[in-house]
N, C-alpha and C positions, 0 to 999 in steps of 0.2 A: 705456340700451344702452351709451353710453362707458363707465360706473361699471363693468359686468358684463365690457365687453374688457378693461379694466385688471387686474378681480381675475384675469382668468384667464389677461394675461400673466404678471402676478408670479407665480402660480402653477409657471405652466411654467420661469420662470427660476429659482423656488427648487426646482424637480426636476432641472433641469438641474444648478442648480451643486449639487447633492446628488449627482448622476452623478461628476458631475466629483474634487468630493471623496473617494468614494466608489473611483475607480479612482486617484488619486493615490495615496493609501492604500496601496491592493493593488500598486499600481508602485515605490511610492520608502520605503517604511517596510521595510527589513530584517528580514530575519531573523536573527535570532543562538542563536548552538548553542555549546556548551561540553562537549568529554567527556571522561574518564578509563578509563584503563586500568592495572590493576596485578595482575601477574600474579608470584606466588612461591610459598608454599605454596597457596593459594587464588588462583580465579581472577575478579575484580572488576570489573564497566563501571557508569558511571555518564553520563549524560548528559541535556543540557539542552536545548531548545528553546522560544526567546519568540519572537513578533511578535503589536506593538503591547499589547493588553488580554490575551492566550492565553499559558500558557507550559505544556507539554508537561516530565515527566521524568519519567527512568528508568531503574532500579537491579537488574544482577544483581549476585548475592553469594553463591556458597557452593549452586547449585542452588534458589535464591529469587528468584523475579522481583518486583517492586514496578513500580507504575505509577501516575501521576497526571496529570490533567488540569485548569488552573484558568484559571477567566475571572473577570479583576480578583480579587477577595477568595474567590471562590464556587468549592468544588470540585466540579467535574462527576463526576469517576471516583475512586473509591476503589480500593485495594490490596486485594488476598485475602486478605492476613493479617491489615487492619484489620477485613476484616468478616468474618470466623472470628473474631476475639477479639470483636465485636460481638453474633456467634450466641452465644455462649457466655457472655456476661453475661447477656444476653436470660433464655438458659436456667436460670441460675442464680436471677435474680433471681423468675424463674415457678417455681420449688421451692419457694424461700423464705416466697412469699407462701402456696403449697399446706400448705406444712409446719405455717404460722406458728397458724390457727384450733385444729388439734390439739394444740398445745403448751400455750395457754392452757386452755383446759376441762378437758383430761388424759383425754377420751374414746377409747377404743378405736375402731380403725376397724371398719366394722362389717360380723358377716360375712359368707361369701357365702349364698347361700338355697341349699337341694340341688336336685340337681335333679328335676323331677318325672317321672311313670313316661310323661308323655305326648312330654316328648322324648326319651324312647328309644325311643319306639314311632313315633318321626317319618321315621324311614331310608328308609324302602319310597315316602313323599311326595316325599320329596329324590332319589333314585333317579328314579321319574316323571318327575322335572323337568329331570334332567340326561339322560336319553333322547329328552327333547323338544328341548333345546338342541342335540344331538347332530346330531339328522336337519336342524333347521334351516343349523346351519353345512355339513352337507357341501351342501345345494341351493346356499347361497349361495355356496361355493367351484366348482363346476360353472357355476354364471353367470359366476362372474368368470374361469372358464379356459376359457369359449367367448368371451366379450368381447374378453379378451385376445387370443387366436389370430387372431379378426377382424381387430384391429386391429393385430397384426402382417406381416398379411398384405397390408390393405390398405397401411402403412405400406414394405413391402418392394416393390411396384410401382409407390409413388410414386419411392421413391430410385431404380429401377431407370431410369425415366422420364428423372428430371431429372440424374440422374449424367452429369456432361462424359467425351468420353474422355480418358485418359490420355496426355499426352506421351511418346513416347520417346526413349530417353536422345540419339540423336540429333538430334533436335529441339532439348533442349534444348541440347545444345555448342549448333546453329546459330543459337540466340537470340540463347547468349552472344557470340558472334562478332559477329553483327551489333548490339549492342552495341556491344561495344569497337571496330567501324568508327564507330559512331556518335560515340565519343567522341574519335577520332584524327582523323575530319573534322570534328570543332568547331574555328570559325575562329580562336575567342578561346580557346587552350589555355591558354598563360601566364598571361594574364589571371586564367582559370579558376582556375588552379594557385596564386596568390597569394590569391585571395579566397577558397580555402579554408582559406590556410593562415592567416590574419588571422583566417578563421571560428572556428575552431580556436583562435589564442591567447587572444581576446577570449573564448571559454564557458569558458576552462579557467582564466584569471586570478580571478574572482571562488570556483572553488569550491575553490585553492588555500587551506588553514587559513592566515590571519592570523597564530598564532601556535603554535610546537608547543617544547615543552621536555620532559626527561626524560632519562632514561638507557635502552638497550637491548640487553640481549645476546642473540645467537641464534647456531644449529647447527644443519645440517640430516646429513646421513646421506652425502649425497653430496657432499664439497668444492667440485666446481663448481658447482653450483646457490647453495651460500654465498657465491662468490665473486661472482656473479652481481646477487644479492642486495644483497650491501654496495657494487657499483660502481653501481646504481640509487639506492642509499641517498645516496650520497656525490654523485651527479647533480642529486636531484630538493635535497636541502639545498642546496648550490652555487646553483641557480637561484630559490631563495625567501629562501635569507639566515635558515636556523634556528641561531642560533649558541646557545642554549642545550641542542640537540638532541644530544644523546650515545650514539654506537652502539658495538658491538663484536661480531665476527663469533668465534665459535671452527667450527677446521676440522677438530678431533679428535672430538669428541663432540656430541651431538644436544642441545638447551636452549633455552629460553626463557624469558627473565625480564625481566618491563618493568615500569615507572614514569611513565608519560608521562599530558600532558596538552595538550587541544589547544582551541582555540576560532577563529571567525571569525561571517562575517557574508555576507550572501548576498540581493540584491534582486530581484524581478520583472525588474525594468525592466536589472538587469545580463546580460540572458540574454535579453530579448526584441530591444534594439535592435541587437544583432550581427546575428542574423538579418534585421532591417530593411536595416539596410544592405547584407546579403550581397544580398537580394532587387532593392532600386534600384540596385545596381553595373552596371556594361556586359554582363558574361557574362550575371548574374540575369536581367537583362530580355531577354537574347537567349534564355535559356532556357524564362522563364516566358509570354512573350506571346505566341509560337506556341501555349503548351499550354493557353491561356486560349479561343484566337480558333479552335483546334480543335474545342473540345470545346461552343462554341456554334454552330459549323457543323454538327457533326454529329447537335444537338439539332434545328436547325432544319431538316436533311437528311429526319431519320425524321419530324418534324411535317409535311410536305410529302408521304411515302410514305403517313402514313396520311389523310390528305386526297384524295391521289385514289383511295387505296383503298376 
C-alpha cells in the first residue's frame, strides 16, 4: 500500500512539474519576427516568425506569395509553386515511363476497333434512361422545395418569438449618459486615470520593433496630410531611439519608395502581467469585486425563485 502511494505521488509531481514547464515555456520563451520591405520598381515583403522548435515565413514578390511552416528540421507546409513544379515532374516522369515500352519494341499503337451497328442503334436505350432520370429529379426537387418552405417557416416564427425589441435611439443617449455618470462618480478617478495610462505604456513597450533601419521616401496628394505624416514619423523615432532609420517627405508629388528592415521580440508573460497588475491595483479591485460578488448574487437570487417556484 505505502509502495503504490509513492508511485503515485511521484507521478503526480512529474505532471505537475510538466505543467509547470510546459506554461513557463508558453510565458517567458519569446517570440521573434524579422521583416523586410522594398518597394521600387517591384513591390517586396518578406518576413519571419520563430518560437522555441516553430519558425513560420513568408515572402511576397512581384504577385507571388510563398509560404512556409517548419518544426525543428521537418516542414510542415509547402509553397504552390513547390508543388506545381512537383505536379509537373510527377507528370512528366508518368509519360516517360508510358512512352518508354513503345520505344523499345518499335510497335505501333494499336488501333481503334470500329464501331459496331449495335451502338448506333443504342440511342432510343440512352433516351429511355435519361427520361427516367428526368422525372426522378424533378420529384426530388418538389421534396426539397416543400421541406424547404417548412422549414423556413417554421424558422421565421422562431426568430419572430425570440427577437428582443429594439432600443431607441433615445434609450440609447440615456445609457450613454448614465454611463459617463458612472464614471464621473468613481471615487478613485486619478487613480483610475494613471493605471490606465501605465496600462497603456507597459502593452505598447514590448510590441515597439527593437530595431528598425532603412531609408524612406513618401508623397501623398495632399501636403497636409504629408506633413502630418513626417511629424508622427519624427515622434514615434524620438521616443524609441531609431537612429539608423532614414525618412524623407516630398510635398510636390505623390511617391513611395522604401528599403527598410525591422525585427524585435515579444513574450506572453510581457502582455499578460500588465494586466495582472492593472486588475490587483486600488481602482482594479474597486472595480472588479462588486462585479464578481454581483453576479453571484444574482445566480443565487434566481436559484432561490426557482426553488420556491
Amino acid at each position: 500500500m505505502v509502495h503504490a502511494l509513492k508511485i503515485v505521488g511521484l507521478a503526480l509531481l512529474i505532471i505537475l512539474a510538466l505543467i509547470l514547464a510546459i506554461l513557463a515555456c508558453v510565458l517567458f520563451i519569446p517570440i521573434t519576427w524579422r521583416a523586410e520591405v522594398r518597394k521600387g520598381k517591384s513591390f517586396v515583403i518578406k518576413a519571419k516568425v520563430a518560437w522555441a522548435i516553430a519558425k513560420y515565413e513568408l515572402e511576397m514578390a512581384g504577385g507571388k506569395n510563398s509560404q512556409s511552416l517548419s518544426l525543428l528540421w521537418f516542414k510542415l507546409g509547402q509553397d504552390k509553386d513547390t508543388k506545381k513544379k512537383k505536379k509537373k515532374t510527377k507528370k512528366k516522369k508518368a509519360k516517360k515511363k508510358a512512352d518508354k515500352p513503345l520505344k523499345k519494341t518499335g510497335e505501333a499503337e494499336p488501333a481503334k476497333a470500329p464501331e459496331c451497328e449495335e451502338a448506333k442503334e443504342s440511342p432510343p436505350e440512352d433516351a429511355a434512361k435519361t427520361t427516367k432520370t428526368k422525372e426522378k429529379s424533378k420529384k426530388a426537387s418538389k421534396g426539397d422545395s416543400k421541406k424547404s418552405t417548412k422549414g423556413d417557416s417554421k424558422k421565421s416564427t422562431k426568430g419572430d418569438s425570440d427577437e428582443k425589441p429594439k432600443k431607441t435611439f433615445k434609450e440609447k443617449v440615456q445609457g450613454l449618459k448614465d454611463k459617463w455618470d458612472m464614471i464621473a462618480d468613481f471615487p478613485l478617478k486619478e487613480e483610475l486615470l494613471n493605471e490606465v495610462g501605465k496600462l497603456l505604456k507597459r502593452l505598447l513597450k514590448p510590441l515597439i520593433p527593437k530595431g528598425l533601419e532603412g531609408d524612406l521616401e513618401f508623397g501623398f496628394d495632399d501636403p497636409s496630410l504629408t506633413g502630418r505624416v513626417l511629424g508622427a514619423l519624427y515622434f514615434v523615432t524620438g521616443l524609441a531611439g531609431f537612429r539608423n532609420f532614414r525618412f524623407r517627405a516630398d510635398f510636390e508629388k505623390t511617391m513611395f519608395n522604401a528599403d527598410l528592415k525591422a525585427w524585435g521580440r515579444i513574450s506572453l508573460w510581457s502582455l499578460t502581467w500588465p494586466v495582472l497588475a492593472a486588475c490587483l491595483s486600488k481602482p482594479g479591485k474597486h472595480i472588479l469585486i462588486p462585479l464578481i460578488f454581483k453576479n453571484r448574487k444574482d445566480v443565487g437570487h434566481e436559484q432561490q425563485l426557482e426553488q420556491q417556484s
